[in-house]
C-alpha positions in Angstrom: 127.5 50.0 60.8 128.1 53.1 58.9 129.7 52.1 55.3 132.3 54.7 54.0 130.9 56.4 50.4 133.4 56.0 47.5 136.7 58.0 48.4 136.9 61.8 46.9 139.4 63.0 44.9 141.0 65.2 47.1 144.4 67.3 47.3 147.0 66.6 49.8 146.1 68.6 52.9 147.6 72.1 53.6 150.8 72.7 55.7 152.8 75.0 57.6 154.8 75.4 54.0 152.4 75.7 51.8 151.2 78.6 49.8 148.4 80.7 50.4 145.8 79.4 47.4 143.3 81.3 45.3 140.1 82.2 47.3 137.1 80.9 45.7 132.9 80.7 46.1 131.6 77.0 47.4 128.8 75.8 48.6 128.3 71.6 49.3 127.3 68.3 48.0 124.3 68.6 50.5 122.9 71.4 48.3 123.2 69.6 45.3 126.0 71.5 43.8 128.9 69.8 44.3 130.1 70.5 41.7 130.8 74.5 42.6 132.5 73.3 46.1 136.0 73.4 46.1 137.7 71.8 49.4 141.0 72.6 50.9 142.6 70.2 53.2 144.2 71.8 56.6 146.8 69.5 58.1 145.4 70.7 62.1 149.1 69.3 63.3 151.1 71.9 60.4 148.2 74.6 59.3 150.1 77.2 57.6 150.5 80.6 59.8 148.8 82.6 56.6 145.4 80.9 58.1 145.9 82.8 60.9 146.7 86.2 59.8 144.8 86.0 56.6 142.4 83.7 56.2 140.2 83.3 59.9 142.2 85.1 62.8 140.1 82.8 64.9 142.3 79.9 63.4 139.2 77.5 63.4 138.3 74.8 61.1 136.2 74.5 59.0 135.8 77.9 58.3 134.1 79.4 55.1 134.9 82.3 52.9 132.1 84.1 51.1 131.2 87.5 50.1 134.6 88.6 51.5 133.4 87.4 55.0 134.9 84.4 56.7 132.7 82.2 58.9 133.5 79.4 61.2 131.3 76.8 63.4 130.5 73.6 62.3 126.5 74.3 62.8 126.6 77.7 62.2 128.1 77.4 58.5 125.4 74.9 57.8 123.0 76.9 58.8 124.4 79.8 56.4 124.6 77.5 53.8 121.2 76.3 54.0 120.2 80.5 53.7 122.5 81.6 51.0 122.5 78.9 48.5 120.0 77.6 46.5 119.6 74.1 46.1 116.6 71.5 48.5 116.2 73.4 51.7 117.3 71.6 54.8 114.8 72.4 57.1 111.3 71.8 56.9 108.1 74.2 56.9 106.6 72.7 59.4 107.1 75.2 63.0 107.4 71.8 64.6 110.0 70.4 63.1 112.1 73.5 63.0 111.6 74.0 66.8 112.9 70.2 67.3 115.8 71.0 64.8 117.1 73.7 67.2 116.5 71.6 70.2 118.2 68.8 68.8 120.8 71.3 67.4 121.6 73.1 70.9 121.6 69.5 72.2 124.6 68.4 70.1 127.7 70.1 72.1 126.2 68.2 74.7 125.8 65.1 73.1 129.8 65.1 71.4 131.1 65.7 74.8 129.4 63.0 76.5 131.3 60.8 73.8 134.6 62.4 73.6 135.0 62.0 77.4 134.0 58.6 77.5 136.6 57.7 75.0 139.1 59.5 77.1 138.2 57.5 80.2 139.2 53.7 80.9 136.8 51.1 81.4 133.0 50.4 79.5 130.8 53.1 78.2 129.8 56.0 80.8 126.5 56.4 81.4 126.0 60.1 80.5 127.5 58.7 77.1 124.6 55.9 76.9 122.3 59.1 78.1 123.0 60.9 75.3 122.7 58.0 72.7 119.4 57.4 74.3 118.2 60.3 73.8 119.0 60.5 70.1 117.2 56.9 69.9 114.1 58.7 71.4 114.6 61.9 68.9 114.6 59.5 65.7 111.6 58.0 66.8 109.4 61.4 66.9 107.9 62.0 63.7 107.0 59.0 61.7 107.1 60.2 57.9 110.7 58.7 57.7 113.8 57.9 59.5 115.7 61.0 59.6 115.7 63.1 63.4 112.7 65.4 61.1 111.4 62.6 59.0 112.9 63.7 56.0 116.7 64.6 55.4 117.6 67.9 56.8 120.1 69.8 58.4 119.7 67.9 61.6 121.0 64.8 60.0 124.1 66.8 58.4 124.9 67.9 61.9 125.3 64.4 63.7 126.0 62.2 61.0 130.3 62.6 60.9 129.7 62.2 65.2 127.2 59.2 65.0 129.6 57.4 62.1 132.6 58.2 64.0 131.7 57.2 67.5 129.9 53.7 66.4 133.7 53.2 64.8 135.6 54.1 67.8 133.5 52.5 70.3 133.5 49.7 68.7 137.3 48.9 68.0 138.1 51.0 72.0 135.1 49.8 73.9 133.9 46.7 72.3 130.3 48.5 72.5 128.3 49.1 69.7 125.7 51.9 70.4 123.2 50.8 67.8 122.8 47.4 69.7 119.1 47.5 70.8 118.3 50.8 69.4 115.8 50.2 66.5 115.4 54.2 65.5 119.0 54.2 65.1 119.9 51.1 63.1 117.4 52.2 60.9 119.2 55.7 60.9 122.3 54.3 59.5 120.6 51.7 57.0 119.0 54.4 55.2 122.2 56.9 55.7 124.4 54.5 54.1 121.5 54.3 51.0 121.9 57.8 50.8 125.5 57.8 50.8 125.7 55.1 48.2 122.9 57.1 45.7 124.6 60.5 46.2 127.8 60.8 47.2 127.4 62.5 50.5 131.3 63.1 51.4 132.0 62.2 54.7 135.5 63.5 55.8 138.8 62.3 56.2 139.0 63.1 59.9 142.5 63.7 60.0 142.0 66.8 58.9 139.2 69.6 58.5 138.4 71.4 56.0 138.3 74.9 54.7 136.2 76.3 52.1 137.0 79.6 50.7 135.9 81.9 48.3 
């Protein structure tokens, strides 16, 4: 199973009567430069109304501020990250690989719903949820070079990783199911996550809350 990293240091989460704070440059721990990220924590039951009207009018999270432009998506932002900072580059050269990333990428709405609506529903898992969890199995297994969705760490990874560690938690404390059972690709997916996590810190989100980084 997915092992928590070491907890961050993080502030209490923002509410409804909090302060509007300083807007600041960040970039993340995936980059390498953690140490220019600044997170803010938005209580999603209490966000403040200045998020709203001056932060994102879209009143998404997470949403990031830089270059006076807000953006918002989860995929999107990484994507914009993996453009505008420096820091290793999260997709691969290969023309391959980067047409698998956006397959596997567009595939990922897909893939979150087919969980979230079989947690919703009673009885064991659905079989559009062990679908999709098939076909990431299948995806891990493509290229050989290592045992990441491209071989190598990438953006693909930082995109289903907080989904993957999430749902093999709740499905196995609601269902009694654990999705990695007899799915080689993906137990080795999680060893070598959980090596990662331990060697650098990779933060993996108090899920209570989203978060907001702003410049």
């Amino acid at each position: 199973m997915l092992q928590s990293s070491a907890k961050e240091d993080l502030p209490p989460p923002l509410t409804s009567t909090s302060e509007l704070p300083p807007l600041f440059d960040g970039t993340t721990r995936y980059k390498g430069l953690q140490d220019k990220i600044k997170v803010v924590a938005i209580d999603l039951a209490d966000r403040p109304a200045w998020y709203k009207e001056k932060v994102y009018p879209e009143n998404k999270l997470p949403a990031l501020e830089h270059n006076n432009q807000v953006k918002g998506e989860s995929l999107d932002l990484v994507k914009y990250i993996d453009s505008n900072f420096d820091g290793p580059a999260l997709l691969p050269d290969d023309s391959a690989k980067k047409q698998f990333a956006e397959e596997l990428l567009a595939f990922s709405h897909a893939f979150n719903s087919a969980f979230f609506s079989c947690l919703r529903s009673k009885g064991h898992v659905s079989d559009e949820a062990a679908a999709a969890v098939d076909k990431i199995e299948a995806a891990l297994g493509k290229f050989r070079d290592g045992p990441f969705f491209l071989g190598h760490f990438s953006l693909v990874d930082v995109a289903y990783l907080p989904f993957i560690e999430r749902f093999q938690i709740f499905y196995h404390g609601i269902k009694n199911d654990d999705i990695a059972k007899g799915r080689p690709n993906l137990n080795k997916f999680i060893e070598e996550v959980n090596k990662v996590s331990r060697s650098t810190d990779i933060h993996k989100p108090n899920w209570s809350h989203s978060f907001c980084l702003l410049k």
